[in-house]
N, C-alpha and C positions, 0 to 999 in steps of 0.2 A: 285282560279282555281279548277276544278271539276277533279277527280280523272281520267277521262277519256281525258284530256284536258291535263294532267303532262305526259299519258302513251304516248299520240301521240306528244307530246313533247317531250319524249324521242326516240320517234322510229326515227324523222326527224335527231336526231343526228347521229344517226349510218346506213349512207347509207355505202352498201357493196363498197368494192374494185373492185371487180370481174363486167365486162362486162354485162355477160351472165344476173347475179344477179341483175345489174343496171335496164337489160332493163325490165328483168321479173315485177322488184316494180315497175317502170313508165308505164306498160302494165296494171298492175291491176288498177294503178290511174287511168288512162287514161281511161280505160273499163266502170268506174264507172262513171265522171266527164266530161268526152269529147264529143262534136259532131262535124262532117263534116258535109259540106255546099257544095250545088251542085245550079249552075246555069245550064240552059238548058243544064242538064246531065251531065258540064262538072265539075270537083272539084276545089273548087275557094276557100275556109277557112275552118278552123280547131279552133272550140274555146273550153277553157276549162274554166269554172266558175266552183268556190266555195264560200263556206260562209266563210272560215279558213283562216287566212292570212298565218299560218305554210302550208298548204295545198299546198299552191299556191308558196312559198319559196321553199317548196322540190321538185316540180315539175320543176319549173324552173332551179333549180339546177341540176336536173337529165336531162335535156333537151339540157343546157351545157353541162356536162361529157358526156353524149352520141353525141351528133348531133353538139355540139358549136355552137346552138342558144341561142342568149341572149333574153329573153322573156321580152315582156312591158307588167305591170300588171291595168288596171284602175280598180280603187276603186270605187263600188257604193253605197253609204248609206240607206237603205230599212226601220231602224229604230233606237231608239236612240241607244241602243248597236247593231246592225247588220247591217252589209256589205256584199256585193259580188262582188268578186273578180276575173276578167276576164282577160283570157288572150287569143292573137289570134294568128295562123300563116295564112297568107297569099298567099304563094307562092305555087302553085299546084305540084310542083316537091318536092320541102323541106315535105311538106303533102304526098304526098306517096311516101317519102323514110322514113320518122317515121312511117308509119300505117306501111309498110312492115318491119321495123326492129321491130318492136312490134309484129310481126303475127295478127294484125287486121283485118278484112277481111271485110270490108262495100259493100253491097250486092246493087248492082249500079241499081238493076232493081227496086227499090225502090226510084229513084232519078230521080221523073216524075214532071214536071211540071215547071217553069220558073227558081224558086227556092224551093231547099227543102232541108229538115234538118233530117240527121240522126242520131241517138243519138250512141255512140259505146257501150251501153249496149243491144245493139239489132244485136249487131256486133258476127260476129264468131270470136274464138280465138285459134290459132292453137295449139293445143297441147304441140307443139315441146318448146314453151316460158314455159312450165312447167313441161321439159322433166327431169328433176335432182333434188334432196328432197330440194337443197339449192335454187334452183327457185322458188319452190315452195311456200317456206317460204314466201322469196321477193315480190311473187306476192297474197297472201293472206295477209300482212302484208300492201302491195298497197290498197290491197280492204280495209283494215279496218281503213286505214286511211281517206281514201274519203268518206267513207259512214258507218262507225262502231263506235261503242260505248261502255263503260263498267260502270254498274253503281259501284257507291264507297260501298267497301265490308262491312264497315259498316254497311250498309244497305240492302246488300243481294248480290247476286250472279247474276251476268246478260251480257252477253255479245252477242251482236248481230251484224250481218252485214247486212244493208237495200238494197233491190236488186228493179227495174224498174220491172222485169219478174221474170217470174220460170226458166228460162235457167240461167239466171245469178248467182241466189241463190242457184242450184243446182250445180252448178261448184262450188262454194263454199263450200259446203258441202262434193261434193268429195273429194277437195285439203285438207280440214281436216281431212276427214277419211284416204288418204293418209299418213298424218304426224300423227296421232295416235289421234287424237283427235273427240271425237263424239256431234252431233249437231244433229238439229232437225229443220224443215220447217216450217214457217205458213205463211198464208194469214193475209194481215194487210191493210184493204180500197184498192186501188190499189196497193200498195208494195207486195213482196215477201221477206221474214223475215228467216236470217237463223242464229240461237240463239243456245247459250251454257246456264244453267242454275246451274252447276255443281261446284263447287268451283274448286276442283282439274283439271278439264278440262281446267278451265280458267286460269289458274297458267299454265299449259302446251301452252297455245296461246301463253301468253304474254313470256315463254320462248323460242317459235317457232318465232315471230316473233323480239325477241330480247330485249325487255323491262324487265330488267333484276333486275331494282335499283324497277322499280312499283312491279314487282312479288315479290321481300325481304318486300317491304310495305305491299303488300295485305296477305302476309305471315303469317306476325307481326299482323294482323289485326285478319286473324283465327286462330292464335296460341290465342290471347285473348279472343275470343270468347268460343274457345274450355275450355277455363280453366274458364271463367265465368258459359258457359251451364253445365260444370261437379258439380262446387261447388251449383249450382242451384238446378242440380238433387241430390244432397247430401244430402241438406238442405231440400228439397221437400221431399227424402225419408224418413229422422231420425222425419221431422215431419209427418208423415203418420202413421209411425211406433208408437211415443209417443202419438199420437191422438188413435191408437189403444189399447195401452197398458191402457188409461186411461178412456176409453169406457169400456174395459172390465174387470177394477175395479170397476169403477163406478155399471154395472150390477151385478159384484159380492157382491156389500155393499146395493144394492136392494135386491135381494135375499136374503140375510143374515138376513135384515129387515122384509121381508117378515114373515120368519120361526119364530122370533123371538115373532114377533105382532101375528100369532097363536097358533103357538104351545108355545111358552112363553122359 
């Protein structure tokens, strides 16, 4: 299992108590993973796919604790290890009482034609769902479960959340400058890319968004690091040092030679 695979493993374990916080995480999933379905204008399905089956588990969990729908999830096989994992609500009333307890806002004039599909990353999102720091948390810890990543510290410093738009990726990057944490944007083929590259930044996420046993790992991981780069630059300097000391003996027993073979 890949280090970013154990951290969102850990975050499905610790869904909040608290309402508010519920709906905030299943708003950022949702934003990320969700589209509504419109037949001639009217709203008729709600489906959510992912490739994750933890994905699709805490969604559906959270979908009970809030709403006491029990969700059917069908499995589709795409390749030898990869699946996507679908899930639908059908009932146009049950569908906007969740977008409205989400603060979702699907822009209906966009919903021309026999059938058409709006994806909720293209969705507004009310503020009010990330009106308190503890929402906040919930609902960037939503996003980064659906569509985030963290490479393993081993290997460097890397944590990103992959957005559809630049509206998306830019919410995200507020919600982190909000909670103390600083990011940065890029353009990636069609995506909108909003990345931490920072060690210590990344240790602040994964303690925002609650992944507490991964941050003691990745910890553990730069405290080695840090004591291997020191004994490195140690070893690097006393030999610079002894390479020095032994050049400029060397020239002094040239010199020496020199005076010797003339002047005798």
């Amino acid at each position: 299992m890949s280090f970013s695979s154990e951290v969102k493993a850990e975050l499905a374990k610790n869904i909040s108590n608290a309402r508010h916080c519920r709906i905030a995480e299943l708003s950022g999933m949702m934003s990320m993973v969700a589209d509504v379905w419109y037949r001639n204008g009217a709203l008729f399905k709600l489906c959510i796919t992912t490739e994750r089956s933890i994905i699709a588990g805490t969604m559906a969990s959270l979908m009970k604790l809030l709403f006491g729908i029990h969700m059917e999830c069908s499995v589709k096989r795409t390749g030898k290890d990869s699946r996507i994992y679908r899930m639908v609500v059908d009932e146009p009333e049950t569908i906007e009482r969740i977008l409205m307890t989400l603060k979702l806002k699907p822009d209906n004039r966009m919903a021309q034609g026999k059938i058409a599909k709006i994806s909720c990353q293209d969705m507004e999102i009310d503020r009010m769902v990330v009106q308190q720091q503890c929402c906040k948390r919930a609902f960037i810890k939503g996003m980064f479960m659906t569509s985030g990543s963290v490479s393993n510290p081993q290997k460097g410093y890397h944590l990103e959340i992959v957005c559809d738009n630049e509206e998306r990726a830019a919410l995200a990057e507020k919600i982190m400058a909000d909670l103390g944490v600083e990011s940065r944007r890029i353009a990636r083929k069609k995506y909108s890319v909003c990345y931490i590259k920072d060690g210590t930044m990344i240790v602040d996420m994964l303690n925002i968004m609650g992944a507490h046993i991964s941050l003691m790992n990745m910890e553990n991981v730069r405290i080695l690091k840090d004591i291997s780069n020191n004994v490195n630059r140690r070893v690097n300097c006393e030999a610079a040092n002894l390479n020095k000391t032994v050049s400029a003996a060397v020239r002094q027993i040239q010199d020496i030679n020199y005076v010797i073979e003339k002047k005798g």
